[in-house]
Chimera marker file (.cmm) of the C-alpha trace (Angstrom):
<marker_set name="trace">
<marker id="1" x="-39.141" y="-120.445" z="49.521" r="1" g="1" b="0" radius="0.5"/>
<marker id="2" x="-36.137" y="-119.201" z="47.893" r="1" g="1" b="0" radius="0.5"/>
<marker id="3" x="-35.280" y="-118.419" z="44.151" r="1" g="1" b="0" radius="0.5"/>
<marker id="4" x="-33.198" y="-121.322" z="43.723" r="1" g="1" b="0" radius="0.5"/>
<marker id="5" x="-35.397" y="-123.561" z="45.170" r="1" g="1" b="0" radius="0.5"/>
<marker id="6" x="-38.376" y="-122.452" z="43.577" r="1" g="1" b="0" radius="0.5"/>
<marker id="7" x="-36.386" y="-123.119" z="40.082" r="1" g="1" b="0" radius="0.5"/>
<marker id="8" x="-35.330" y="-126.819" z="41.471" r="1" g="1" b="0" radius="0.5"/>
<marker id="9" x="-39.135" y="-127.427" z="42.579" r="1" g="1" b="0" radius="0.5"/>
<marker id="10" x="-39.883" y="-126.331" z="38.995" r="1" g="1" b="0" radius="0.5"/>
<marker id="11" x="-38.093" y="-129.188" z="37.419" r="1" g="1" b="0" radius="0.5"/>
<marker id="12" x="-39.249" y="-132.302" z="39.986" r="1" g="1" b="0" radius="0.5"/>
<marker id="13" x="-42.291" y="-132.865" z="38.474" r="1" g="1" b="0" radius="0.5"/>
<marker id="14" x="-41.243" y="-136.088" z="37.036" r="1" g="1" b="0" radius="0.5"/>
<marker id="15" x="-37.356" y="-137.787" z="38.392" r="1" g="1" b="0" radius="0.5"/>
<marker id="16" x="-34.386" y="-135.935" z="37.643" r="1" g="1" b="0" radius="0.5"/>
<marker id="17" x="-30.981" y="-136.136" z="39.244" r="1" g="1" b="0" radius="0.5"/>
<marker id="18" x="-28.893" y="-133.567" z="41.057" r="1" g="1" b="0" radius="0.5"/>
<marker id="19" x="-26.724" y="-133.204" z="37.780" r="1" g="1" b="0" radius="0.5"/>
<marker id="20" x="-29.735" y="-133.010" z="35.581" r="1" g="1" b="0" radius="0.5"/>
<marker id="21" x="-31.627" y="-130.339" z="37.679" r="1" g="1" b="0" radius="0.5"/>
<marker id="22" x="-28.259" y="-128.504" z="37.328" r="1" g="1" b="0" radius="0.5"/>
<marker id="23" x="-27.925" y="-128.600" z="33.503" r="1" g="1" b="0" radius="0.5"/>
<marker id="24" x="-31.481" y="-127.727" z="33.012" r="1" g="1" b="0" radius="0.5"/>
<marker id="25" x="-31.594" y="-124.375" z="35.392" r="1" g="1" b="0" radius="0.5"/>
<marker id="26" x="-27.981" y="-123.294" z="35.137" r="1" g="1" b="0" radius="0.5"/>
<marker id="27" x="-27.060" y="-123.526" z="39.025" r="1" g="1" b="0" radius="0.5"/>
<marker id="28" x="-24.044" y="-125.232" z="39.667" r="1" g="1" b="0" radius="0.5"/>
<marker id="29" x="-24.754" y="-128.716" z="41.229" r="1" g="1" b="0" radius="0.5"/>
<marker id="30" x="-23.594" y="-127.783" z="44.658" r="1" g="1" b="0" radius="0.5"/>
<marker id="31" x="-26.222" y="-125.648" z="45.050" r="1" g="1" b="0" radius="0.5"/>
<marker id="32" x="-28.736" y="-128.123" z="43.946" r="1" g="1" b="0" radius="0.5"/>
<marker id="33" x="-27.720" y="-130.665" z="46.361" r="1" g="1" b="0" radius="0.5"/>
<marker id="34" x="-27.775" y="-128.128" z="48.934" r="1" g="1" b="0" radius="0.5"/>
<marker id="35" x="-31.867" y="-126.692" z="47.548" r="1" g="1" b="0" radius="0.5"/>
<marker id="36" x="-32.381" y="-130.464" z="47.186" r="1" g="1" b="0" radius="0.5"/>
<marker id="37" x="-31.371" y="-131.154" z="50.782" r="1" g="1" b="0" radius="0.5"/>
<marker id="38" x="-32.920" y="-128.147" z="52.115" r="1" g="1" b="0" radius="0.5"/>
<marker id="39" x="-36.524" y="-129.058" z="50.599" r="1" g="1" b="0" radius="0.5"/>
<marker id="40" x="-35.762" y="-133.179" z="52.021" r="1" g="1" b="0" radius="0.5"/>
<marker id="41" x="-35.751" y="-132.103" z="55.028" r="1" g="1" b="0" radius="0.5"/>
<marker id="42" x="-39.150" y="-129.520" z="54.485" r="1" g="1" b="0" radius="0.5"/>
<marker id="43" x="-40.553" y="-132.891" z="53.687" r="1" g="1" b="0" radius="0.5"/>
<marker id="44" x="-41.246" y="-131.575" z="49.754" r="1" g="1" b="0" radius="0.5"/>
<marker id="45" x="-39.193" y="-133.457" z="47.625" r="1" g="1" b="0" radius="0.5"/>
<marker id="46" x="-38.187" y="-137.124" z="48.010" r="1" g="1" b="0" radius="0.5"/>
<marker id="47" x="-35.829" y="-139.791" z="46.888" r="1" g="1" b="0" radius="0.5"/>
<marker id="48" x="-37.507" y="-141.785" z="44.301" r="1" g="1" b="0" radius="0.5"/>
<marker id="49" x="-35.097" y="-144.335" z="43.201" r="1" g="1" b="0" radius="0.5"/>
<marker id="50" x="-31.391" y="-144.818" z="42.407" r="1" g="1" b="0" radius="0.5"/>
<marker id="51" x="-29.983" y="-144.739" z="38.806" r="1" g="1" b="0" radius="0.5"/>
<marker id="52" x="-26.856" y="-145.132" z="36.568" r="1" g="1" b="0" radius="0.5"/>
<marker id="53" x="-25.179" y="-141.606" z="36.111" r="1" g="1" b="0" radius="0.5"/>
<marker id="54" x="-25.154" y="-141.800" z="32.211" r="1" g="1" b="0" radius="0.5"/>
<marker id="55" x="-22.075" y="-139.139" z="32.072" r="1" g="1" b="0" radius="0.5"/>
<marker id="56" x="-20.191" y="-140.728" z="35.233" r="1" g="1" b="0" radius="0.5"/>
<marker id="57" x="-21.762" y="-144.095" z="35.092" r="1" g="1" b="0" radius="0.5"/>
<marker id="58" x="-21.790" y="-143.982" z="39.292" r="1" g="1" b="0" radius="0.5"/>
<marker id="59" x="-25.542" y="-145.081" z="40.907" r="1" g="1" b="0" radius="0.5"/>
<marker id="60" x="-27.406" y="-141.244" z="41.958" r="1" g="1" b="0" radius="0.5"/>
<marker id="61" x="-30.118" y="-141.048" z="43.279" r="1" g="1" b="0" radius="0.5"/>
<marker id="62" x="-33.412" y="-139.374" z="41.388" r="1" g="1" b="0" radius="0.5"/>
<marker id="63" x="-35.775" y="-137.147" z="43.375" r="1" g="1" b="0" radius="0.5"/>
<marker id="64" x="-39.186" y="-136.143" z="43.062" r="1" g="1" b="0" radius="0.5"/>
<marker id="65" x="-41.695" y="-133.295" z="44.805" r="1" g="1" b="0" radius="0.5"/>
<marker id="66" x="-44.501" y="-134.919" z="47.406" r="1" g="1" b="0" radius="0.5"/>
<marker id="67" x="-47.720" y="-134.465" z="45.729" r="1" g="1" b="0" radius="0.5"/>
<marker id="68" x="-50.577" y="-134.102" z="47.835" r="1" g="1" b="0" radius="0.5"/>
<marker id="69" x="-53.049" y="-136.534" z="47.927" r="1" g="1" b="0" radius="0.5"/>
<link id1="1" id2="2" r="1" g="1" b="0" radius="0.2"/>
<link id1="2" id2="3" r="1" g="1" b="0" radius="0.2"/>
<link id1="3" id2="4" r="1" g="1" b="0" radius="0.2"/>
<link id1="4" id2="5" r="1" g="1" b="0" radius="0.2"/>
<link id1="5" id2="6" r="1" g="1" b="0" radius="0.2"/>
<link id1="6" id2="7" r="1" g="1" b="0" radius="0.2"/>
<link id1="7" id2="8" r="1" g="1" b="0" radius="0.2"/>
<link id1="8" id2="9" r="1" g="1" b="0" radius="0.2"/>
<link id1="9" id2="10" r="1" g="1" b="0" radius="0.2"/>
<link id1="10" id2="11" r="1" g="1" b="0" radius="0.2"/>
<link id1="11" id2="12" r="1" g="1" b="0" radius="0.2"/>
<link id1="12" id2="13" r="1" g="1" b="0" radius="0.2"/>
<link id1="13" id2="14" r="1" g="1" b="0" radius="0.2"/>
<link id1="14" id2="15" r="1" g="1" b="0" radius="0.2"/>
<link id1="15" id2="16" r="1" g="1" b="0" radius="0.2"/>
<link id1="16" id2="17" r="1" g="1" b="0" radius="0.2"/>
<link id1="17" id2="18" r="1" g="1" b="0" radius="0.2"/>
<link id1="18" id2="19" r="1" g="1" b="0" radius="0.2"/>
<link id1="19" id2="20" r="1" g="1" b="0" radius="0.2"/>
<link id1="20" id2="21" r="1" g="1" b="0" radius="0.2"/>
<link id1="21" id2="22" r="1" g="1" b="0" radius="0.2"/>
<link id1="22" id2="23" r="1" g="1" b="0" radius="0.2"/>
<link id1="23" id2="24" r="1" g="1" b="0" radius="0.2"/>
<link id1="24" id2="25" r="1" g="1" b="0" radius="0.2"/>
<link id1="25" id2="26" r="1" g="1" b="0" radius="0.2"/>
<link id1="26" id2="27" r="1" g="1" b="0" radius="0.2"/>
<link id1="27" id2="28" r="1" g="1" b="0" radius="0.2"/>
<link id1="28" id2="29" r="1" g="1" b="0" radius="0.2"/>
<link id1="29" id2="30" r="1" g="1" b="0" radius="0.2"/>
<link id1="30" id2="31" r="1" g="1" b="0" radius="0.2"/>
<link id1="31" id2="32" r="1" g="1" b="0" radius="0.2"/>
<link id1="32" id2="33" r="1" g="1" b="0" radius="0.2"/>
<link id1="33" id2="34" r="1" g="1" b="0" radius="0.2"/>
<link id1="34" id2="35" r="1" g="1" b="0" radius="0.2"/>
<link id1="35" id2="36" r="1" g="1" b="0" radius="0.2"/>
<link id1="36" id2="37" r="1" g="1" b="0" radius="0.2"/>
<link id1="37" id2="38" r="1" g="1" b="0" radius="0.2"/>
<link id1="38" id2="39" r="1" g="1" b="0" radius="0.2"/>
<link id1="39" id2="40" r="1" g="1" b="0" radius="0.2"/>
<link id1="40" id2="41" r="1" g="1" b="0" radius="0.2"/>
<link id1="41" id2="42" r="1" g="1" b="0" radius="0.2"/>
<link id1="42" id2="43" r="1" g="1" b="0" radius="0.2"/>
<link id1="43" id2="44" r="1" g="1" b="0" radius="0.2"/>
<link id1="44" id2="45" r="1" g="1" b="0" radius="0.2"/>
<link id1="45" id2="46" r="1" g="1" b="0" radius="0.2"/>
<link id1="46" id2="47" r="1" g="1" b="0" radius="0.2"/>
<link id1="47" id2="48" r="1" g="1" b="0" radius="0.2"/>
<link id1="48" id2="49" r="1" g="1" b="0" radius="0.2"/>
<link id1="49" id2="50" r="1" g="1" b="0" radius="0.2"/>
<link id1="50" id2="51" r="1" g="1" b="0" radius="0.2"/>
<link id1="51" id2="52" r="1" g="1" b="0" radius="0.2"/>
<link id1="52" id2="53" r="1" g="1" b="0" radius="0.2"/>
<link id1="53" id2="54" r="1" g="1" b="0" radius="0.2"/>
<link id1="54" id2="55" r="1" g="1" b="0" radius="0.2"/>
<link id1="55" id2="56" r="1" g="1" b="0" radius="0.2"/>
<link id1="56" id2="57" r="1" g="1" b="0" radius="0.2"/>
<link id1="57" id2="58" r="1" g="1" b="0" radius="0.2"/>
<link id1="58" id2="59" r="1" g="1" b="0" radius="0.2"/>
<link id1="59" id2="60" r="1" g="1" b="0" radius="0.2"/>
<link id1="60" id2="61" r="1" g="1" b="0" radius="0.2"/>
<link id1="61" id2="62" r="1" g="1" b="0" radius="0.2"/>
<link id1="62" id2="63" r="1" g="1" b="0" radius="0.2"/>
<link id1="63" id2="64" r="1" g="1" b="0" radius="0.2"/>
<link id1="64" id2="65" r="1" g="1" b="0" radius="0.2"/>
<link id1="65" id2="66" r="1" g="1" b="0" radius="0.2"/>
<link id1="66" id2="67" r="1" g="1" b="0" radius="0.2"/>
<link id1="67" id2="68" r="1" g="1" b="0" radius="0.2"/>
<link id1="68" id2="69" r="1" g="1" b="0" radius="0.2"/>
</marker_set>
């Protein structure tokens, strides 16, 4: 696992946004979609529901890291 997504990981213990992971570890948001996307499809993190943006006011989604049961 990478830097970046070790730092995004870091943050999904409870639901954040793309924009929020961003402001809290300093990447830019592209490259949290693109960590985000990257650990979807390793099956680690997940969509957990859909929100209003509170700075854009657009529906995003929030995503969270698979725990293991």
């Amino acid at each position: 696992m990478g830097q970046q997504e070790k730092l995004v990981m870091n943050e999904l213990h409870t639901p954040k946004t793309s924009r929020e992971i961003a402001h809290i570890t300093g990447l830019e948001r592209s490259s949290v979609c693109g960590r985000v996307n990257g650990l979807i499809s390793k099956r680690m993190v997940v969509e957990h529901d859909i929100v209003t943006c509170s700075t854009t006011g657009k529906r995003v989604h929030r995503y969270i890291k698979v725990t293991e049961c």
